[in-house]
C-alpha positions as CSV (number, residue, x, y, z in Angstrom):
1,X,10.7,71.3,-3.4
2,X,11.6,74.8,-1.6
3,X,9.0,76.5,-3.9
4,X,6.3,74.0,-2.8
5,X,7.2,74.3,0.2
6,X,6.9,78.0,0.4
7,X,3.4,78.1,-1.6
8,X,2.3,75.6,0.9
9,X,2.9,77.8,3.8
10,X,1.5,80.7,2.1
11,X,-1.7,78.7,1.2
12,X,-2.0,77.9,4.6
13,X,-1.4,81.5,6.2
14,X,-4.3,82.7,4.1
15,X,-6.6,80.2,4.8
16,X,-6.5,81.0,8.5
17,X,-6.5,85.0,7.3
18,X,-9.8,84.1,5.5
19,X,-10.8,83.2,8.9
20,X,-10.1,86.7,10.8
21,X,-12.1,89.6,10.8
22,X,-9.5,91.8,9.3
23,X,-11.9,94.8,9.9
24,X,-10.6,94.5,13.6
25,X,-7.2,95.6,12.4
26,X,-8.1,99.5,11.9
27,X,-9.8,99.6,15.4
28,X,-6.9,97.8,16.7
29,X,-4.6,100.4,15.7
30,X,-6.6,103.2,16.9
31,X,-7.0,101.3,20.0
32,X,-3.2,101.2,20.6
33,X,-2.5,104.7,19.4
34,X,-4.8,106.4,21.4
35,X,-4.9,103.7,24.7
36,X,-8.4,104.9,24.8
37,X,-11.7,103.1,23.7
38,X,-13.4,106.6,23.7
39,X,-10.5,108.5,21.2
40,X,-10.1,105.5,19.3
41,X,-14.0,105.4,18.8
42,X,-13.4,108.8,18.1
43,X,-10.8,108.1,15.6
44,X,-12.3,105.7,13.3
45,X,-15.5,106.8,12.9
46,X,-17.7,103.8,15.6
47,X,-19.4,104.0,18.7
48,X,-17.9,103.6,22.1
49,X,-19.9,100.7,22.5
50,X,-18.7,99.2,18.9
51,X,-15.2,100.4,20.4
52,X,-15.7,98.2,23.1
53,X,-16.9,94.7,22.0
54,X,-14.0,95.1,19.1
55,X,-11.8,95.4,22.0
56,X,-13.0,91.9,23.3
57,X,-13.2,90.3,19.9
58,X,-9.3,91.7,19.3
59,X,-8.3,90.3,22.7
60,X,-9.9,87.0,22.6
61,X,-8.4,86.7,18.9
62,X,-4.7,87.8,20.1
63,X,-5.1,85.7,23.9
64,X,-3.8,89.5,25.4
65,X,-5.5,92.4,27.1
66,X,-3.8,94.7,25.0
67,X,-4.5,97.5,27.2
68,X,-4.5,97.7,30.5
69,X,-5.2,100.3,33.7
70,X,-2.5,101.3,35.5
71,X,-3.6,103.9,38.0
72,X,-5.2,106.9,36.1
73,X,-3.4,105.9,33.2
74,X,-4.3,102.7,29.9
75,X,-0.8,101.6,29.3
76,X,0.6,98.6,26.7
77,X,1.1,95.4,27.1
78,X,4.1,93.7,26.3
79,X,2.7,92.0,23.4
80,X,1.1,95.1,22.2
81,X,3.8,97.2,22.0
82,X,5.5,94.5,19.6
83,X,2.4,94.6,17.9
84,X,1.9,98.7,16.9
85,X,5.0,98.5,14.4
86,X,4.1,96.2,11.7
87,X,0.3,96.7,12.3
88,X,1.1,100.0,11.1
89,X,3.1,99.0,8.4
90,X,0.6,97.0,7.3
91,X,-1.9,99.5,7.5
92,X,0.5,101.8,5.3
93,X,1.0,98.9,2.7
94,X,-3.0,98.0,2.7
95,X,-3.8,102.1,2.1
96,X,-1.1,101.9,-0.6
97,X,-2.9,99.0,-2.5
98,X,-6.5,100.7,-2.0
99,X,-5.3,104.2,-3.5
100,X,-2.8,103.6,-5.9
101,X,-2.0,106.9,-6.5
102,X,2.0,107.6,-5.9
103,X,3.3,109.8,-3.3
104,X,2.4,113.4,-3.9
105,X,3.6,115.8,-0.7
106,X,1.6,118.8,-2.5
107,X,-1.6,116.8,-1.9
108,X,-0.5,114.3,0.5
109,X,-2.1,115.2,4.1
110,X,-0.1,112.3,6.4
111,X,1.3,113.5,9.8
112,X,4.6,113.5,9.8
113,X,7.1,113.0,13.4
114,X,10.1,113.8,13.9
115,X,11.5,113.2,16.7
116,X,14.7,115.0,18.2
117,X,15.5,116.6,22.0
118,X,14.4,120.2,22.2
119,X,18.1,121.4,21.5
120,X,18.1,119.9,18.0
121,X,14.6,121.5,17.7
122,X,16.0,125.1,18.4
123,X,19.1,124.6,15.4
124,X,16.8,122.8,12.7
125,X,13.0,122.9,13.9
126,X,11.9,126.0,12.3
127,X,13.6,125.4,8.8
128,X,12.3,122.0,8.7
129,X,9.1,123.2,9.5
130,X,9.0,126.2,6.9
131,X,10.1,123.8,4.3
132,X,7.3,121.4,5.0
133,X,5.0,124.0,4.7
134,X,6.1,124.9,1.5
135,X,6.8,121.7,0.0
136,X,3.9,119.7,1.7
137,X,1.0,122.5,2.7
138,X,-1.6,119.6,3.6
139,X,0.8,117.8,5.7
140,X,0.6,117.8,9.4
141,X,4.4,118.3,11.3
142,X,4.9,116.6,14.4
143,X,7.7,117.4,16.2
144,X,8.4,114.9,19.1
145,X,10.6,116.9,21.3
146,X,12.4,115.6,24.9
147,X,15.2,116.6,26.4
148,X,16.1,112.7,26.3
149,X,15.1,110.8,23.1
150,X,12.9,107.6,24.2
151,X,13.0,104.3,23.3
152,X,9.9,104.1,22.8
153,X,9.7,106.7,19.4
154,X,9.1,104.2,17.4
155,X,6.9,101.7,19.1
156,X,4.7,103.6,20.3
157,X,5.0,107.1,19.5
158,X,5.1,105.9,15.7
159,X,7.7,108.5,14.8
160,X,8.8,108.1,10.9
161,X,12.4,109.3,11.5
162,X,15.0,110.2,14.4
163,X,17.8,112.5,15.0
164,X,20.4,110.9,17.6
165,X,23.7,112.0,18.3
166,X,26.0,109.7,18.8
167,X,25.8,109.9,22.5
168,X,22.1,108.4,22.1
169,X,22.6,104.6,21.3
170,X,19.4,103.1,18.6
171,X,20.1,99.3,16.7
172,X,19.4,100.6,13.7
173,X,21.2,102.2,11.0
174,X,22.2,105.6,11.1
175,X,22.5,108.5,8.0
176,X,24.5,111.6,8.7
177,X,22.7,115.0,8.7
178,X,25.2,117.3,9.3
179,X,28.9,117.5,11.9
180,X,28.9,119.6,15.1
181,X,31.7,119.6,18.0
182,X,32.2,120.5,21.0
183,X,32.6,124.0,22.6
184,X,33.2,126.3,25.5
185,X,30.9,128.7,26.5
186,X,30.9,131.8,29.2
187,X,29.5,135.3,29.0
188,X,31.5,138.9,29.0
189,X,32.1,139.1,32.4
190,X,34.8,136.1,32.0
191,X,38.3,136.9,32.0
192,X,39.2,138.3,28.2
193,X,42.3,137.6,28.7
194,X,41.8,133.9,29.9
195,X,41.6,130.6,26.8
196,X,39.5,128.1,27.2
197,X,41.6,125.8,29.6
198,X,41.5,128.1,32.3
199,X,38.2,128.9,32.1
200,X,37.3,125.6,32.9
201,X,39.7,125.2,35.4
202,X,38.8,128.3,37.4
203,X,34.9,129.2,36.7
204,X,31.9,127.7,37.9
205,X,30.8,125.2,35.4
206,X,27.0,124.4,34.8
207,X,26.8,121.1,33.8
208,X,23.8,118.5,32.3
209,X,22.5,116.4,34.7
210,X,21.5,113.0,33.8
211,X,21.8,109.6,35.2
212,X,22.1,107.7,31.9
213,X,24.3,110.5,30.1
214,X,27.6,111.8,30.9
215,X,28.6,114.6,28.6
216,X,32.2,113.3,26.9
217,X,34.1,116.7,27.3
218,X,34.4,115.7,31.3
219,X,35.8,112.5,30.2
220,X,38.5,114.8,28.6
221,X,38.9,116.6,31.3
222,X,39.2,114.2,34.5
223,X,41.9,112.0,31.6
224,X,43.5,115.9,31.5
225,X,43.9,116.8,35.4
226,X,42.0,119.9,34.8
227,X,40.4,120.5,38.9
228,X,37.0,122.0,38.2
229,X,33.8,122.6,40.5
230,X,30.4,121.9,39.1
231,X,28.1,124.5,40.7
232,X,24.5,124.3,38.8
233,X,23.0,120.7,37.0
234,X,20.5,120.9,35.1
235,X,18.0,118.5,32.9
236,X,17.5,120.5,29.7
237,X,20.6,121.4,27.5
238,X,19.1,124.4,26.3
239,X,18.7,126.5,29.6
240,X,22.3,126.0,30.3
241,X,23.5,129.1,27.7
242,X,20.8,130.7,29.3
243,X,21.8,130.2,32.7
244,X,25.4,131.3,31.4
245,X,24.4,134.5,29.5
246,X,22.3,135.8,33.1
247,X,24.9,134.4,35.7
248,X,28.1,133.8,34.6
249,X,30.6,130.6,34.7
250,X,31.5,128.2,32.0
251,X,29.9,125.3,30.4
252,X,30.8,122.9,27.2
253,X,28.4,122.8,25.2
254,X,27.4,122.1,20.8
255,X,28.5,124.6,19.0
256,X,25.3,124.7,16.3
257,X,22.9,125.4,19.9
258,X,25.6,127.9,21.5
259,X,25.8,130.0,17.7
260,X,22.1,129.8,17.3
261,X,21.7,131.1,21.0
262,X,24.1,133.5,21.3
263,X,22.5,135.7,18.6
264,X,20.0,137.0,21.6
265,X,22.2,135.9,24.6
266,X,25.2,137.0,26.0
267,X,27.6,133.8,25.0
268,X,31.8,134.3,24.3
269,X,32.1,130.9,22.8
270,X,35.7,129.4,22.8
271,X,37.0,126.0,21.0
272,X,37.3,123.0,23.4
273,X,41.4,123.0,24.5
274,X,41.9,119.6,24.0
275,X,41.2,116.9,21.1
276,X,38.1,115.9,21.4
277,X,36.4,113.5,18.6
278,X,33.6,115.3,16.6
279,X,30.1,114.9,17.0
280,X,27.2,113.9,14.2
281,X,23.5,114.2,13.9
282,X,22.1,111.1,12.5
283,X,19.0,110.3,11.0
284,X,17.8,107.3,12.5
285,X,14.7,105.5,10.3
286,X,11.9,103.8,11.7
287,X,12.4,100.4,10.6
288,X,8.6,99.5,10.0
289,X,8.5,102.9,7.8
290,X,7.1,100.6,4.8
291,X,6.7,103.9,2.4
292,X,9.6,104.0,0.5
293,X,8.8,107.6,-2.2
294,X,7.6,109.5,1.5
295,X,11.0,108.7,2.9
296,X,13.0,109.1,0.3
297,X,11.4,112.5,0.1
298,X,11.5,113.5,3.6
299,X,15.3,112.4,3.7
300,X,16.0,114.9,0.8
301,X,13.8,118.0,2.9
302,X,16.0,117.1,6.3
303,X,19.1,117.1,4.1
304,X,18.2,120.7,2.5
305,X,17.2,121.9,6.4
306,X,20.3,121.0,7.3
307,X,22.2,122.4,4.5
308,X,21.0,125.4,5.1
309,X,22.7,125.6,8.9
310,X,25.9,128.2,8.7
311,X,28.7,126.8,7.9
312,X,30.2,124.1,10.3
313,X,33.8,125.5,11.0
314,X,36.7,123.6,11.7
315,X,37.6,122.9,15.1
């Protein structure tokens, strides 16, 4: 009865399919991609006037404007920002049907996104990259860098696979790429003589500024009753070594961006003084990536990038 059932409701969702115009799915795409009837146009090969009466056809269809103005600006709606995921999945499944020829990353010629924060781009970005150019030379590497990771790398930014700390919260699954911790950082000027603990209790600390984000070492340190003065915030992790190197004071920061770093700044690193839990990069999948040989295989190049990091230390 539940296989009846279930044919019945199929039968039914392809009759109304026969009744779309799923040409208007490609444009569609583009359209939301780009949020641009000329670049979209552009993109798939019509007219801007074609562009343009698909646009109506695709919003009388759905009952939504998909895009709208906002200022100087096309943005989203709602709707079509829930939409963009499984279109392109879709899309990805269709093209799989129409060329049946399996994954090959020596002839494939996809663009591929990553997205990470720009500090993660500075310890992994250029192996990744020289790997992909070896492994996948008609491939095209994204790399969707922020000082924040959005939540919208997925949606709309259509990136195939995230790397999130655990600071960064995501409801999907997470893999582990490789272990980092915590660390202390000031230049030669410091006290030699002085650990860790007292440099943070008496230097300057520059500190990451962020509304959403509070860095867990000064969690540690308030539960401790270590008195210490902030005396620069700033947005981006990576010019806080900088900052360090040129003026001085202390700062806790990873120890895979301080090492990579302090290879051309000048960077005493010292091990955080109290326990601290560790920290992990994670992969973090797009949930609507549909192409199960790509991923597999793009999960295997991350995991050799990250391999090839210097060892992780103890702390």
């Amino acid at each position: 009865m539940d296989d009846e059932r279930d044919a019945s409701t199929s039968d039914a969702d392809l009759t109304r399919l026969a009744s779309v115009n799923l040409n208007l799915l490609v444009p569609l795409a583009a359209l939301l991609e780009e949020r641009s009837v000329t670049r979209a146009a552009a993109k798939v090969g019509l007219s801007q006037p074609a562009m343009s009466h698909a646009l109506r056809r695709m919003r009388r269809l759905l009952g939504d404007d998909l895009v709208v103005r906002r200022g100087s600006a096309m943005t989203l709606t709602p709707r079509a920002v829930q939409l963009l995921p499984p279109l392109r999945r879709v899309l990805q499944q269709a093209a799989r049907i129409v060329d049946s020829a399996p994954f090959d990353p020596a002839v494939d010629r996809r663009l591929i996104t990553v997205s990470m924060t720009t500090s993660t781009a500075l310890v992994l970005g250029s192996t990744l990259a020289r790997l992909l150019a070896e492994r996948a030379p008609n491939a095209v590497l994204r790399l969707l860098t922020s000082t924040m990771t959005s939540g919208t790398m997925f949606t709309e930014d259509g990136a195939d696979v995230a790397l999130l700390t655990g600071g960064f919260t995501s409801p999907y699954p997470r893999e582990r790429l490789y272990d980092d911790r915590w660390v202390v950082i000031t230049n030669s000027t410091a006290p030699a003589e002085a650990g860790a603990a007292e440099l943070l209790a008496t230097l300057p600390h520059i500190a990451f500024d962020s509304a959403t984000y509070r860095s867990r070492p000064y969690d540690i340190l308030d539960a401790e009753g270590v008195a210490y003065t902030v005396r620069h915030r700033v947005s981006d992790n990576l010019l806080i070594p900088q900052l360090i190197s040129g003026a001085g004071g202390v700062a806790v920061h990873r120890y895979r961006v301080a090492t990579a770093m302090s290879r051309y700044l000048d960077l005493r690193i010292e091990e955080f003084p109290f326990p601290i839990e560790g920290l992990g990069m994670n992969m973090v999948w797009n949930p609507w990536l549909a192409d199960d040989p790509f991923k597999d295989w793009l999960r295997g190049i991350l995991l050799e990038a990250a391999a090839s990091l210097e060892p992780h230390a103890p702390a």
